[in-house]
N, C-alpha and C positions, 0 to 999 in steps of 0.2 A: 399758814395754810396747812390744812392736813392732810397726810397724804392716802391715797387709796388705797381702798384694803383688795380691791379688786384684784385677781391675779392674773398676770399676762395670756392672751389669749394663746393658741397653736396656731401656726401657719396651715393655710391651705395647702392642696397639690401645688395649686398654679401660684400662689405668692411664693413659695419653696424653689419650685422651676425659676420664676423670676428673679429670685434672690441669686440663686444658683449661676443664672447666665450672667448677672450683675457682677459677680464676683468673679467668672471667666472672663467676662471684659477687663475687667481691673486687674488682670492675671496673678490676681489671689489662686493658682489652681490648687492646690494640696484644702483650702476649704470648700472650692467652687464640687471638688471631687468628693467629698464626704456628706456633703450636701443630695448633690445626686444618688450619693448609694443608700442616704436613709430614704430621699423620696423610691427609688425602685425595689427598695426593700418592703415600702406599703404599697405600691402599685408597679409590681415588674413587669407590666406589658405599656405601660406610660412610654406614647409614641415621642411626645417633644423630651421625655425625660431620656429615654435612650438614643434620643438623635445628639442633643446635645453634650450629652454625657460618652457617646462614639467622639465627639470632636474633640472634646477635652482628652480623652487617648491619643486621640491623634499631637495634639498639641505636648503633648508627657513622650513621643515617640514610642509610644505601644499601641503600633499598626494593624496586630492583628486582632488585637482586642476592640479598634476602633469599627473595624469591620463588622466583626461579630453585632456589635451594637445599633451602628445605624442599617446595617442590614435585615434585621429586627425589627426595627423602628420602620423600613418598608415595607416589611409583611407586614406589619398591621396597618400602614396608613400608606401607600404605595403612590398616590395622585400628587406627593409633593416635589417640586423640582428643588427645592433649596436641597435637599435632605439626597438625590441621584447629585445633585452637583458638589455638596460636599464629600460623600463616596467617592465620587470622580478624584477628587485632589486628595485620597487617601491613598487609593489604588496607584495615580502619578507618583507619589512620594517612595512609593515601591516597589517602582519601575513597572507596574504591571498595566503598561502602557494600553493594551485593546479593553482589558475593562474598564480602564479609566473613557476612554474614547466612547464605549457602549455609555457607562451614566451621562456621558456629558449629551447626547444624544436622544434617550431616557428625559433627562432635564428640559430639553430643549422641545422635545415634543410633549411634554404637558403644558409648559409654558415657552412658546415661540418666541417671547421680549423678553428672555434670558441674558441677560447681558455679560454676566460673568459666567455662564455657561457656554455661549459661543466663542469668549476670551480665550475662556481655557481650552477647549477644544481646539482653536486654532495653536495653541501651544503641541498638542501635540502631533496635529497634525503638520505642522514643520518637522518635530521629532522623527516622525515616519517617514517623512521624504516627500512629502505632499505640498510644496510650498505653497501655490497658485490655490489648492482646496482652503490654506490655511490663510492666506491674505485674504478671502474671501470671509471666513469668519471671523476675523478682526476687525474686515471694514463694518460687518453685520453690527458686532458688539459697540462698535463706534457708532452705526447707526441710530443706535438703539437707545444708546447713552452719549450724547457726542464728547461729556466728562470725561471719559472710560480712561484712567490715566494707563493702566497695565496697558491695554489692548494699544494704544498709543507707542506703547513705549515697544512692546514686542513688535507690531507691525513697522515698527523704526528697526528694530534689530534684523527681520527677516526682509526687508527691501535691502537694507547695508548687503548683507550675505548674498544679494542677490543682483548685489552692485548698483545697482537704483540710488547711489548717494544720494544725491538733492532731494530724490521724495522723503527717505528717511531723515538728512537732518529738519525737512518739515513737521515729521510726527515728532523729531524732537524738540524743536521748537515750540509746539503744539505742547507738550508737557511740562515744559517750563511757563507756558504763557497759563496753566491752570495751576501749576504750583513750582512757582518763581524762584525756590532755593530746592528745587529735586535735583540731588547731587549725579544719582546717575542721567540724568538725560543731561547734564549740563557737558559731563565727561561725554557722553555718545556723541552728541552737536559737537564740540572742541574735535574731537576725532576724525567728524562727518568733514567740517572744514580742510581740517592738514590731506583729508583726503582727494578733497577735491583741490589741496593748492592753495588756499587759502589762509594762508598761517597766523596773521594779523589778526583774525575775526577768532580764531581759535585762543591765541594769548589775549583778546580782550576780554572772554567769555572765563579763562579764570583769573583774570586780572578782575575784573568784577566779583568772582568767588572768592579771593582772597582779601580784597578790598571789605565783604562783610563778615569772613570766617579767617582773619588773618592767621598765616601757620596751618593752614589744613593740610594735611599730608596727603591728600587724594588731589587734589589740587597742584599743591607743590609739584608733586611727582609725574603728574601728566602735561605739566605746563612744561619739564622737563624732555618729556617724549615727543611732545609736539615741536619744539624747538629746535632740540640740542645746548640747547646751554643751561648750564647749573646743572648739570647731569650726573647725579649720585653716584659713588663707588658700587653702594646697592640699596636698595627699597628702605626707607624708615622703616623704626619697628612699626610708627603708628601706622601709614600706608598696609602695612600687609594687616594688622589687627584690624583695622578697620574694614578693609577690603574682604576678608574669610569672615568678620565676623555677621558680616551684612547678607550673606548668601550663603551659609553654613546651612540651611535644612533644605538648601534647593541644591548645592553641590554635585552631590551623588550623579542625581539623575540629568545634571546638565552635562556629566560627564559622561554619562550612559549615551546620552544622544549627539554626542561628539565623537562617537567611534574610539573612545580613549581607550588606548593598548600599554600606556608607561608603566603600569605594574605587572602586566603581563610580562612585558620587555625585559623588564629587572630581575622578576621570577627566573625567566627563560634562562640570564644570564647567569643569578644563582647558582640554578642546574646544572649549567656546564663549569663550574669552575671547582669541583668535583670535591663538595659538603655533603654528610651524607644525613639526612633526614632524621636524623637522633636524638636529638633535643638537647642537644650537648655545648651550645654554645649561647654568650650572651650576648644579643641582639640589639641593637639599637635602629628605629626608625626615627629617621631626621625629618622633621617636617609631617608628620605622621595624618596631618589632615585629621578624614572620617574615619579614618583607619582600612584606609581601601587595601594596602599594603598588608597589614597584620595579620589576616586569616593564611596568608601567601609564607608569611616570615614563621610561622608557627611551629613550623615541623622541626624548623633548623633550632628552635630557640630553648634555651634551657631558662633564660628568662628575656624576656621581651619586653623593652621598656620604649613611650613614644614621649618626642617632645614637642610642640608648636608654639607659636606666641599667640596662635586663635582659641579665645576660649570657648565660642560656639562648636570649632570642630571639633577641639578636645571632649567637650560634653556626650558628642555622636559617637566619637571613636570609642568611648566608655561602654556603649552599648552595645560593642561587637563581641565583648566579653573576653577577648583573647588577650591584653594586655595586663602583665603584673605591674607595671607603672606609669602614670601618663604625668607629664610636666609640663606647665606652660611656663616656656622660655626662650630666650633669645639662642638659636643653634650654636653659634659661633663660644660663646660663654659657655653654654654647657658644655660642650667637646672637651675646653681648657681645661673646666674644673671635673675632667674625669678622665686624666692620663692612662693607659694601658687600661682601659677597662672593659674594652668590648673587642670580638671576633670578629662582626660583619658591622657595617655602618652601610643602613643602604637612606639613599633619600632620592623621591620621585619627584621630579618637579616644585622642589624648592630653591635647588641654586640659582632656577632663574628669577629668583627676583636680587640676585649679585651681579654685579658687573665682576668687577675683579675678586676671583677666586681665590687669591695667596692665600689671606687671613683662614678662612675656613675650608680650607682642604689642607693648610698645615696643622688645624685645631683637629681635624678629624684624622690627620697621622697618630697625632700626638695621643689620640684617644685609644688605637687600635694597638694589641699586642702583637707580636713577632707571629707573620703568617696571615694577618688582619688581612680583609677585604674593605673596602669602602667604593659598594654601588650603586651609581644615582645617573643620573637622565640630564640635560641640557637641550635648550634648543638653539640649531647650527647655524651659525651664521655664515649660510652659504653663499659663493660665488663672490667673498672679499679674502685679501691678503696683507691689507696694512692697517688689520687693527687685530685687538684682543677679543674683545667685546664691547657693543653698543646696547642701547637703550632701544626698544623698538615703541611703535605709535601704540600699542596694547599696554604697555609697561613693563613688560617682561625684559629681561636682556637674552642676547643670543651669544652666543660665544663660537669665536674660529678654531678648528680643530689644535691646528699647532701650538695654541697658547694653551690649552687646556692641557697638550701632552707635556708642554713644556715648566705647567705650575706642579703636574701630578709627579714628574721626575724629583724636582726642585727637594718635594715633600718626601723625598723618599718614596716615592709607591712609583710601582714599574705599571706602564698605563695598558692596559688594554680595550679601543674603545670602535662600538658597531654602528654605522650610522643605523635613521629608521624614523618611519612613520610614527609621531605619537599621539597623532589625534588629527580631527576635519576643524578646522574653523574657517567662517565663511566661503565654507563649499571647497575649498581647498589642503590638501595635507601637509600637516604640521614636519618641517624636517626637523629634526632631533640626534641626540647622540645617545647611546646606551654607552655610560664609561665602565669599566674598572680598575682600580688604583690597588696593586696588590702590597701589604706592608714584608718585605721578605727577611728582614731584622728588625 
């Protein structure tokens, strides 16, 4: 057969656009993006080419470019809700909570059967304090779609917080009966049960999870909290990798709307233990997350390097710009393999996912030179006296003050440590300790 001498034709705009979002689904972006920049380089006012092309920013974490984009994209074609409701979830993303609120509104008055426009709206209107406005539009988006797994799954998280168990393990129930291995609602249900006393329906519910995901470390470890037995020294690595890396571009902002003050806390503590702002020492951030800590550590750091076992948050903390090293790795191992090599060791909210603190707060002596600091955050297990630390129904562990002063002695570091607020969950504040472990040889 011979072949055609014909030559391939060119793509249209709209075959181009189409290929383009094709390849955004397939999250091909580094082509999905080059694609869009040849079609707006022959047509820069192309409204689906700049909307889509806004999203794929937003998906790359360049927020303010995503803006500039789809905000363009409604100057010239303004009637469309997809395009106010994706702005909405750019604006959320970066905390700029009442413009998100304004599109999702925007959205929802061009098109009334917005279903993930009133989802997310009810999202932040929890955020803002607004519980009863925000059950209201989740029941909406439920209405609208009775699918609606998100809206499902939130209106289960803001009845919990609002003490409402049994309605919420119903929406949780409700989200496994549409998609029968969703890991988190199976963990929310397990939870909803031990809450209400039901301990049995909660070990059947991952006794069944483990039955089809045998070894799952989310499973594992909550079958742990809901019980008490088989109860880790501390979190598998896979548990927390799996756990940060599932919720690593929502992080931020869940923690914005949790009132979370543990780097502020840590900052504060810095300050008084009289460092003085010169850039003179080397810094290590344990646990380093999105890098919430590292704009705070900067001043002190002559080099600042962060570590975590999460590669999604590692990826975010890269784009704060302040760190000369980011590592994913297990905390306790790095410490070892880096004897005398840092001034301050601060870590926010990673020791709780340890029970027993020996191992790594003698790894973090062991890392710090003569004068070192190592300060980080816990949360207290108050109002007990005959334990160290437990496993709590969240998964976090809590730790009692006098074990803690008594592993930070052990280590060599003389303790100094503040109670404190470090955050709201479920409408109530989180008790916490702000420690310091000073290394004085």
């Amino acid at each position: 057969m011979e072949q055609s001498d014909t030559p391939p034709r060119e793509l249209t705009l709209e075959e181009a656009i189409a290929l383009a979002i094709l390849l955004q689904k397939n999250e091909q972006l580094v082509e999905a993006r080059e694609l869009y920049r040849r079609v707006l380089d022959t047509a820069p006012n192309h409204p689906d080419a700049l909307h889509y092309a806004g999203v794929l920013a937003h998906q790359q974490g360049q927020s303010d470019e995503a803006v500039a984009l789809i905000e363009k994209s409604l100057a010239l074609a303004p009637g469309r809700a997809d395009c106010h409701n994706n702005l909405g979830i750019v604006f959320q993303s970066t905390g700029k909570l009442q413009a998100a609120i304004d599109a999702y509104h925007h959205a929802i008055a061009i098109d009334p059967g917005h279903a993930n426009a009133h989802s997310n709206l009810g999202v932040l209107l929890r955020a803002t304090g607004q519980p009863l406005q925000a059950e209201a539009a989740y029941r909406t988006a439920i209405q609208l779609n009775p699918e609606h797994i998100d809206a499902y799954t939130n209106l289960g998280i803001l009845l919990n917080a609002l003490k409402r168990t049994r309605e919420a393990a119903e929406c949780y129930c409700k989200v496994i009966t549409l998609r029968p291995k969703h890991r988190e609602a199976r963990r929310l249900l397990a939870l909803a049960h031990c809450v209400l006393g039901d301990i049995d329906a909660a070990v059947k519910i991952f006794d069944e999870w483990l039955d089809e995901e045998p070894g799952d470390p989310i499973a594992l470890h909550m079958r742990a909290a809901c019980t008490g037995r088989d109860v880790p020294a501390r979190a598998s690595n896979g548990f927390v990798e799996r756990t940060f890396d599932s919720f690593a571009s929502s992080f931020e902002s869940k923690l914005e709307h949790l009132s979370y003050r543990a780097p502020a806390l840590v900052a504060a503590m810095l300050d008084n233990s009289d460092l003085e702002q010169v850039k003179q020492l080397d810094v290590l951030d344990a646990g380093c997350g999105t890098g919430l800590c590292g704009p705070l550590l900067v001043p002190y750091a002559r080099r600042l390097v962060g570590v975590d076992l999460s590669e999604g948050m590692l990826a975010l903390a890269k784009e704060k710009h302040v760190y000369d090293a980011l590592i994913q790795r297990e905390l306790t191992d790095h410490l070892r393999d880096h004897p005398a090599a840092f001034d301050v060791i601060v870590s926010v909210d990673t020791l709780v996912y340890f029970g027993d603190l020996g191992s790594v707060i003698a790894a973090a002596a062991g890392a710090l030179r003569p004068n070192g600091l190592f300060i980080f955050t816990l949360e207290h297990a108050v109002g007990v006296s005959d334990i160290n630390w437990r496993l709590e129904l969240h998964g976090r562990y809590s730790h009692a003050r006098p074990y803690v002063e008594r592993v930070l002695t052990v280590a060599g570091l003389q303790p100094w440590i503040t109670p404190a607020e470090l955050r709201m969950e479920s409408g109530a504040p989180v008790a916490g300790l702000v420690i310091r472990g000073a290394k004085l040889r």
